[in-house]
C-alpha positions as CSV (number, residue, x, y, z in Angstrom):
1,X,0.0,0.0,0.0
2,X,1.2,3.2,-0.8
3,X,0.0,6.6,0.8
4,X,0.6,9.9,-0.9
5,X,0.0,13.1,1.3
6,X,-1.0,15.3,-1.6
7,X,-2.6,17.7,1.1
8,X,-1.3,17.9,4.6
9,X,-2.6,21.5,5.5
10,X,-5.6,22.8,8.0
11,X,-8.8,24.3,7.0
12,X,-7.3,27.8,6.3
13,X,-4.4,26.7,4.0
14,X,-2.0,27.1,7.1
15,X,2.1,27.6,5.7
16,X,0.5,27.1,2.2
17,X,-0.5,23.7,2.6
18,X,-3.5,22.0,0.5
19,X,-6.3,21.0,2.2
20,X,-6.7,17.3,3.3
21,X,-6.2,14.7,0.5
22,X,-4.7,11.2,0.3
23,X,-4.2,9.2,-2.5
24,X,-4.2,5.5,-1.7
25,X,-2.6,2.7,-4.5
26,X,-3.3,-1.1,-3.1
27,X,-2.7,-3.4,-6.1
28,X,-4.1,-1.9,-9.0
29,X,-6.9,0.4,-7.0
30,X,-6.4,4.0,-6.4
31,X,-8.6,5.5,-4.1
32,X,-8.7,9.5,-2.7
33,X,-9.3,9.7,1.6
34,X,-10.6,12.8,1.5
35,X,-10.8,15.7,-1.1
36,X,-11.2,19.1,0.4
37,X,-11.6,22.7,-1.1
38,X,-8.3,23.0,-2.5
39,X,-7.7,19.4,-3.8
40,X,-8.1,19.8,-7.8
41,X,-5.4,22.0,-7.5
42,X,-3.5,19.7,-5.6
43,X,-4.4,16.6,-8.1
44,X,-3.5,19.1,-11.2
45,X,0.2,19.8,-9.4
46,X,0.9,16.5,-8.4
47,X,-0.3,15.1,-11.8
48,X,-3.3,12.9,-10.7
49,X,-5.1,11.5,-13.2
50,X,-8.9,11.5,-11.5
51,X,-10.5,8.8,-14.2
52,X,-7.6,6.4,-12.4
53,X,-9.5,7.0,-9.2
54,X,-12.4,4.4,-8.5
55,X,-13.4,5.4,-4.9
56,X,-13.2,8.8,-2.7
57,X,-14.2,7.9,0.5
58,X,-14.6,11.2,3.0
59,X,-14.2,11.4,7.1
60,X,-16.6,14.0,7.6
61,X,-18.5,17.2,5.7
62,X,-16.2,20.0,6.2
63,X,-15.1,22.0,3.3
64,X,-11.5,21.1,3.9
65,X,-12.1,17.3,3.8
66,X,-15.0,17.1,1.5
67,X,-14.9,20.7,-0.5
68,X,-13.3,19.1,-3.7
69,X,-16.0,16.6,-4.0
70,X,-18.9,18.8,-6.6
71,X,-15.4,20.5,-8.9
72,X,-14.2,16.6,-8.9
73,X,-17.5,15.7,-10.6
74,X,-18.2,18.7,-13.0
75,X,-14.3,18.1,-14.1
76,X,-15.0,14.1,-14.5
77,X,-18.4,14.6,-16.4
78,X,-17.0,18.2,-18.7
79,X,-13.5,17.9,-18.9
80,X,-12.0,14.5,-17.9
81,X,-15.0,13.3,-20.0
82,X,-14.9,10.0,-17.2
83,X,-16.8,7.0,-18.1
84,X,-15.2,4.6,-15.4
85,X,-17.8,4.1,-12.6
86,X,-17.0,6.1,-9.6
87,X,-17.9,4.9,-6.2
88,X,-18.2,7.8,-3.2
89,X,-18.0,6.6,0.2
90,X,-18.5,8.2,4.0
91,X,-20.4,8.4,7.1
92,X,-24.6,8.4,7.2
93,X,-25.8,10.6,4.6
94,X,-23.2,11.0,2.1
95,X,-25.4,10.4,-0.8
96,X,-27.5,13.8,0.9
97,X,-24.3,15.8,1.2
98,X,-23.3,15.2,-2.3
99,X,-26.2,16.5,-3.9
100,X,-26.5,19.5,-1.4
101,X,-22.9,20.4,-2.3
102,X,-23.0,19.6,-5.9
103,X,-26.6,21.9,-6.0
104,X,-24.6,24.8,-3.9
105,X,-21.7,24.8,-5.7
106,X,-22.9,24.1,-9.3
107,X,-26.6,25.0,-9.5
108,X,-28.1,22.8,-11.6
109,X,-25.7,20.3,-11.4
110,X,-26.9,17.4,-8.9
111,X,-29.9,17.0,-11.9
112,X,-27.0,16.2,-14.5
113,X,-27.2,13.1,-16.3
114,X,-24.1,11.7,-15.3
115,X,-21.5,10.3,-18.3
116,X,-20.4,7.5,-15.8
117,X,-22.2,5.6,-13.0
118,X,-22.0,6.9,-9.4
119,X,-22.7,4.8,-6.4
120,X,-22.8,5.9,-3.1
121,X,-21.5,3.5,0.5
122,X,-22.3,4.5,3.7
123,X,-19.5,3.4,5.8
124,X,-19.9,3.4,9.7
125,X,-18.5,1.6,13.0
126,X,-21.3,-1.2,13.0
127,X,-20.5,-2.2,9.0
128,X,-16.8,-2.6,8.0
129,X,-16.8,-2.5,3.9
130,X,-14.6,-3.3,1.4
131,X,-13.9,-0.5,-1.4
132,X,-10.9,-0.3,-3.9
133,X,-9.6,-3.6,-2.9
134,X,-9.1,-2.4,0.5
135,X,-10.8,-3.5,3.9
136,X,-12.3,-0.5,5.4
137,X,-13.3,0.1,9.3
138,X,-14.6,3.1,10.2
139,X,-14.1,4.5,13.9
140,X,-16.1,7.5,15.7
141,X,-14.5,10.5,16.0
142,X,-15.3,13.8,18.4
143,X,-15.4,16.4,16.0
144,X,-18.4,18.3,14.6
145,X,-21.4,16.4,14.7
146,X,-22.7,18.8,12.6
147,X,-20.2,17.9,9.9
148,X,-20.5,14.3,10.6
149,X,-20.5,11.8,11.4
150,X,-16.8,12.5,12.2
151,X,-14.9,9.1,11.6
152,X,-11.5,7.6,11.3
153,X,-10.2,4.8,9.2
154,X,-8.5,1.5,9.5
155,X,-7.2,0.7,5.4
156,X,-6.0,-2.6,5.1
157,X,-4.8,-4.9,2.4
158,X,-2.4,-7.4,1.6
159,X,-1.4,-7.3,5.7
160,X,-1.0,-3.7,5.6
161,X,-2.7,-1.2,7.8
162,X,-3.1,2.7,7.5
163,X,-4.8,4.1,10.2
164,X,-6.2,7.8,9.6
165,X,-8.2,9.8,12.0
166,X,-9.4,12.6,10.2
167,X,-10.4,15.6,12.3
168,X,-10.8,15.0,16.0
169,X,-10.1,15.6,19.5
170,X,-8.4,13.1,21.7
171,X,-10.8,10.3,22.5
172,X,-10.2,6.7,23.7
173,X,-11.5,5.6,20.0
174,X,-8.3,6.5,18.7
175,X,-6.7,3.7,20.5
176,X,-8.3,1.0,18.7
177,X,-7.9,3.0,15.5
178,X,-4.3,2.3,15.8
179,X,-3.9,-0.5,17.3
180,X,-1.0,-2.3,15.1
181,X,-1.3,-0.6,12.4
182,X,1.7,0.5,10.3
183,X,1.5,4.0,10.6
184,X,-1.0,6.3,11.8
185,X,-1.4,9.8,10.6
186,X,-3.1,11.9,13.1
187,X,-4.6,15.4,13.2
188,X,-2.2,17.6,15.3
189,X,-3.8,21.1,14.8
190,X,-2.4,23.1,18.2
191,X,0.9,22.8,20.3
192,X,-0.5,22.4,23.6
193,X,-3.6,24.7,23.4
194,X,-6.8,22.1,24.4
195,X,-9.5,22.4,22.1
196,X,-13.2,20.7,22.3
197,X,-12.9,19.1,18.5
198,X,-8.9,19.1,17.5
199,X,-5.8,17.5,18.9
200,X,-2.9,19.5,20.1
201,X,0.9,17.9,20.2
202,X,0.7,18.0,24.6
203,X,-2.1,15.8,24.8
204,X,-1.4,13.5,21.8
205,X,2.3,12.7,23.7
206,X,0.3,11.9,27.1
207,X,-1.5,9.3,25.5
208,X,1.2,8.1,22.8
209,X,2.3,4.9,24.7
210,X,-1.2,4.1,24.3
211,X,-1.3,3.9,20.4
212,X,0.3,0.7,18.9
213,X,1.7,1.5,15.9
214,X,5.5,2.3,15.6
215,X,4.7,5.2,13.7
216,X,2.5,8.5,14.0
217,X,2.6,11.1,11.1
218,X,1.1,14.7,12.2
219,X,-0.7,16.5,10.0
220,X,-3.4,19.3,9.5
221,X,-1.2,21.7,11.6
222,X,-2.5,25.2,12.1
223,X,0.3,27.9,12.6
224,X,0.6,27.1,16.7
225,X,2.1,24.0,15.7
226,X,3.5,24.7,12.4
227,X,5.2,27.4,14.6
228,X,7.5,24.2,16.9
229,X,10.0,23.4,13.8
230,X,12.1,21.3,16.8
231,X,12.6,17.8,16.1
232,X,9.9,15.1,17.5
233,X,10.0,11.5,17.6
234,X,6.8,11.7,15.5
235,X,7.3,12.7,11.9
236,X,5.3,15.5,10.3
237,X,3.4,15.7,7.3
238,X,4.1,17.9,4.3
239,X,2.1,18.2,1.0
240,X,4.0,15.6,-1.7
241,X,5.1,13.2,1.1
242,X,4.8,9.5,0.4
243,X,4.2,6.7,2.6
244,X,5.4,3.0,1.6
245,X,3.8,0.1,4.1
């Protein structure tokens, strides 16, 4: 499995980052975690081909993680010219959020006839799914319920595990989440400053002998954290950076 960190940044673009959005290979799948506001540009720099892509599969609703989603499809259906079915995955009512976004952003739009089939999966806790080629587990998050709901993700394939958590505060949930997986990237937003629905760096090293996974990547880092350029045992995310597992 291989990861690519084609947006590492916060909801605001912090230190010029992209918005969040993985690109996930397993075998011959491809699959985008995530697709926020700025991601097309991010796809178009890095040289993404989106008719490769058979799945995007989203955390939660906010514009940074799920932004991309209605300039994805208007591209696929008037540009890209996609005929490859496309498969768009999340929490409870991602088939609703679609259309709402697609409608606000594109007026019009969430009536097109479509050039390629879409189907939507509603992934939660209770159902573990299978999209891409890769075994999916879904894991509640404390976010934004009103964005939500706010999960993590357990991918797996071929005895490989990436463990995301998308956008949350510490919770216990987090511990299962990574529990022996090869690497876990983890929101990091603040440096020690406790918030109700992010993670900052003080808290995440109280609990990390808690996680079981030998390695943590940071990412969506607002400018408190981006602010600590010291060294950490944990590695941090950058926009571009690869994982191999």
């Amino acid at each position: 499995m291989k990861v690519t960190i084609l947006g590492s940044g916060d909801a605001f673009g912090s230190g010029g980052r992209f918005n969040t959005c993985l690109r996930i290979e397993a075998g011959g799948e491809r699959l985008l975690l995530d697709c926020g506001s700025s991601s097309m540009v991010a796809l178009n720099q890095a040289g993404v081909a989106r008719n490769g892509l058979s799945t995007l599969l989203f955390t939660h609703f906010h514009g940074d993680h799920f932004g991309g989603l209605a300039a994805f499809l208007v591209e696929a259906q008037f540009v890209s010219r996609r005929s490859e079915p496309l498969t768009i995955a999340g929490p409870i009512g991602v088939e609703h959020r679609a259309r709402h976004a697609l409608e606000t952003d594109f007026p019009g739009a969430s009536t097109n006839r479509w050039r390629f089939p879409i189907s939507y999966v509603e992934v939660t806790p209770e159902a573990p799914t299978e999209l891409a080629g890769v075994a999916i587990e879904a894991f509640p998050m404390v976010h934004d319920e009103r964005a939500g709901p706010c999960q993590g993700y357990r991918l797996t394939q071929d005895g490989k595990t990436f463990a995301f958590s998308g956008d949350t505060a510490w919770t216990p949930a987090l511990i299962p989440l990574a529990a022996g997986a090869d690497a876990l990237l983890v929101e990091c937003y603040t440096w020690d400053k406790v918030l109700a629905n992010h993670l900052d760096y003080r808290t995440l090293t109280a609990h990390r002998g808690e996680l079981a996974t030998p390695r943590i990547i940071l990412t969506h880092m607002g400018p408190d954290m981006l602010a600590h350029d010291e060294k950490l045992p944990e590695a941090r995310a950058h926009d571009g950076m690869v994982l191999a597992l």
